[in-house]
C-alpha positions in Angstrom: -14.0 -57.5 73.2 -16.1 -56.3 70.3 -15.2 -52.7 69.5 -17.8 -50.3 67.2 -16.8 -46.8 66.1 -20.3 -45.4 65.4 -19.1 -41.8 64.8 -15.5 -40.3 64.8 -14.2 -36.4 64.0 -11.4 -35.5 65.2 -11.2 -35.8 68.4 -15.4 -36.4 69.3 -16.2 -40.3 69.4 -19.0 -42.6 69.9 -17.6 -46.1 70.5 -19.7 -49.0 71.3 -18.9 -51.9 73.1 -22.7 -54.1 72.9 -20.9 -57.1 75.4 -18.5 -55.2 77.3 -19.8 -57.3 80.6 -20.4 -60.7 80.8 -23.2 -60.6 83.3 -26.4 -58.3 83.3 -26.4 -56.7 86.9 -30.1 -55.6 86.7 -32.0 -57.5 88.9 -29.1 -56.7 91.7 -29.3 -53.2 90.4 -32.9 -52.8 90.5 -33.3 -54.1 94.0 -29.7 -52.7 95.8 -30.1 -49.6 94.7 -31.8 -46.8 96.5 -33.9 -45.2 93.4 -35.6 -42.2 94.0 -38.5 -39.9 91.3 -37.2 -36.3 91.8 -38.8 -33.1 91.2 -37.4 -31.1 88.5 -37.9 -27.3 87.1 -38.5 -27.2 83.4 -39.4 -23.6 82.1 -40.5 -22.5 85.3 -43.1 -25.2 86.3 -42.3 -28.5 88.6 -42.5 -31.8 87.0 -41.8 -35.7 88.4 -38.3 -36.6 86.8 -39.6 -39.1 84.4 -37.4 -42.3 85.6 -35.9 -43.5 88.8 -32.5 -42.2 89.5 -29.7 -42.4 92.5 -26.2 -40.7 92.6 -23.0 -41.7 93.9 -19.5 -39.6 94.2 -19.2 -36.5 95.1 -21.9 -33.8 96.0 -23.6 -32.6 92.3 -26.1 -30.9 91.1 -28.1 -30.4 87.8 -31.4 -28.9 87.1 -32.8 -28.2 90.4 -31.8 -31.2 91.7 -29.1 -31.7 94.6 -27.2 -35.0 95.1 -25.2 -34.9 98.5 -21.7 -36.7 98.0 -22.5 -40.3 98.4 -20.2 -43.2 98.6 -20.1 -46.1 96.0 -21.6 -49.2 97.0 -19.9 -52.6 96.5 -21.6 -54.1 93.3 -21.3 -49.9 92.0 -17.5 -49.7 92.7 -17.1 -53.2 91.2 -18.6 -52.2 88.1 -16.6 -48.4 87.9 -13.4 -51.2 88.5 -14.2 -52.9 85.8 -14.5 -49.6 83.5 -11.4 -48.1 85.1 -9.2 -50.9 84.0 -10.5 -51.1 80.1 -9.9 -47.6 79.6 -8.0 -46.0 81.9 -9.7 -43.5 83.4 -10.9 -41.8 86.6 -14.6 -42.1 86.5 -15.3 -40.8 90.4 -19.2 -40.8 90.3 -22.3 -42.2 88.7 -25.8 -41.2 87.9 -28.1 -44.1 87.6 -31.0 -44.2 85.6 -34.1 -47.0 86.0 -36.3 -46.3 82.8 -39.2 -48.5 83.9 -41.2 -48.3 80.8 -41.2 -46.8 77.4 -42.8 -44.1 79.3 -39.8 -42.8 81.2 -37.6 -40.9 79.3 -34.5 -38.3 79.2 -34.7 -35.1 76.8 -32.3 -33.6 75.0 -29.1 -32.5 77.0 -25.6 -32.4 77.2 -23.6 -33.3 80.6 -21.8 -29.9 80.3 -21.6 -28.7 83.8 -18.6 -26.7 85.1 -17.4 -29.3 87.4 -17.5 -32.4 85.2 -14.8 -33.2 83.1 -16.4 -33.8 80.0 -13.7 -35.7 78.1 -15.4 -38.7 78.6 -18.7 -40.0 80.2 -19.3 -43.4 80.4 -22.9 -45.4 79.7 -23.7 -48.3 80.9 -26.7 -50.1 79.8 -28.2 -53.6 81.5 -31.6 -54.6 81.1 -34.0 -53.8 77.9 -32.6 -52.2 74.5 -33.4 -48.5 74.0 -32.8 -46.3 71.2 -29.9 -43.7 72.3 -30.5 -40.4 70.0 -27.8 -37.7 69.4 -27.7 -34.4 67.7 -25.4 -32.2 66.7 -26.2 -28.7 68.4 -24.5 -26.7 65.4 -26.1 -28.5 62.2 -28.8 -30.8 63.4 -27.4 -33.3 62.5 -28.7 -36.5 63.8 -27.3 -39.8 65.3 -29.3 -42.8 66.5 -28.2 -46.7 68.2 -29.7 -48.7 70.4 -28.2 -49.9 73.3 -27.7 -53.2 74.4 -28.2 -55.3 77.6 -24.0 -55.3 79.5 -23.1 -52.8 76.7 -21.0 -49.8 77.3 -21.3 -46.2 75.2 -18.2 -44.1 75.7 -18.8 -40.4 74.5 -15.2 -39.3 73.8 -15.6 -34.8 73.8 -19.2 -35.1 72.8 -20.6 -32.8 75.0 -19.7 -29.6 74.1 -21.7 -30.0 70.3 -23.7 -32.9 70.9 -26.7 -33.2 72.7 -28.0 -36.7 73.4 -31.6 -38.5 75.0 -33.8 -41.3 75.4 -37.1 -40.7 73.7 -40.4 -42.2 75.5 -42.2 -44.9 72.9 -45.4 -46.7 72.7 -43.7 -50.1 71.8 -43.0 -52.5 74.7 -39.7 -52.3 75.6 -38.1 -54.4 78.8 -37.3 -51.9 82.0 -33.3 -50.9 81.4 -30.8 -49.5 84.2 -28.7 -47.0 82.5 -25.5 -46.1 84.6 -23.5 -43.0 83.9 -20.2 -42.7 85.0 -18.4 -39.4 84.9 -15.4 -37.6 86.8 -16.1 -34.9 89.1 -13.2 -32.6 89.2 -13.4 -30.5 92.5 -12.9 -26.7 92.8 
């Protein structure tokens, strides 16, 4: 398995694995799944969340939305399996992201809430290549790689100085299913 260490200090790490699966699960993905456009509060107004997205694991929350503890589906767990055995680790839930277009996007965020263990998150990409931008919340200073159809992105303690996002773009790109897979700890 090809192994790329695209940033490293101390102990933050970005390491890339662009064909960590041997089949693309998109199509299943895209039409298992039950994708859903949420509503979301930025600076006080109400906007469409702009991608599809679906949660499983336990009950979370971010922004203003609410995800009621939901349990992994088979081609899901098989996936989280297949993580869980590379690296050894207890990924327990995973947000799922359908970018249909370069229109949908993410914007700059860190998975920093109380309950998620942020030692490592998890991102899964099948589908069309999009860029994957990072930056460093305490000296700006940028990071950028594009992510792969059956690659996986581990961010090793990234999230409490690094922020990270998929930018919207006018060239085509290929829809992408981007799945997140983090550990809940309960309180």
């Amino acid at each position: 398995m090809n192994k790329i260490v695209v940033y490293s200090n101390g102990p933050q790490q970005l390491i890339y694995y662009p064909d960590f699966f041997e089949n693309s699960y998109f199509d299943l993905l895209q039409q298992e799944l039950p994708w859903q456009q949420n509503e979301i509060r930025v600076f006080g107004k109400v906007h469409k969340e702009p991608r599809l997205t679906c949660w499983f694991g336990p009950a979370y929350q971010y922004s203003s939305i609410q995800w009621p503890e939901a349990k992994f589906p088979t081609l899901m767990h098989d996936i989280r399996s297949r993580l869980t055995d590379a690296i050894d680790f207890p990924f327990n839930a995973v947000l799922a992201n359908y970018y249909r277009s370069g229109d949908d996007s993410m914007g700059w965020h860190s998975d920093n809430e109380p309950e998620m263990d942020r030692s490592i998150i998890a991102s899964v990409t099948f589908g069309g290549k999009r860029a994957f931008r990072f930056r460093n919340r305490l000296n700006g200073q940028p990071l950028s790689l594009e992510l792969h159809d059956r690659s996986l992105l581990l961010m090793v303690h990234m999230q409490d100085e690094w922020q990270h996002a998929i930018p919207k773009t006018k060239r085509p790109v290929a829809p992408r299913i981007n799945l997140t897979f983090r550990r809940i700890q309960r309180t």
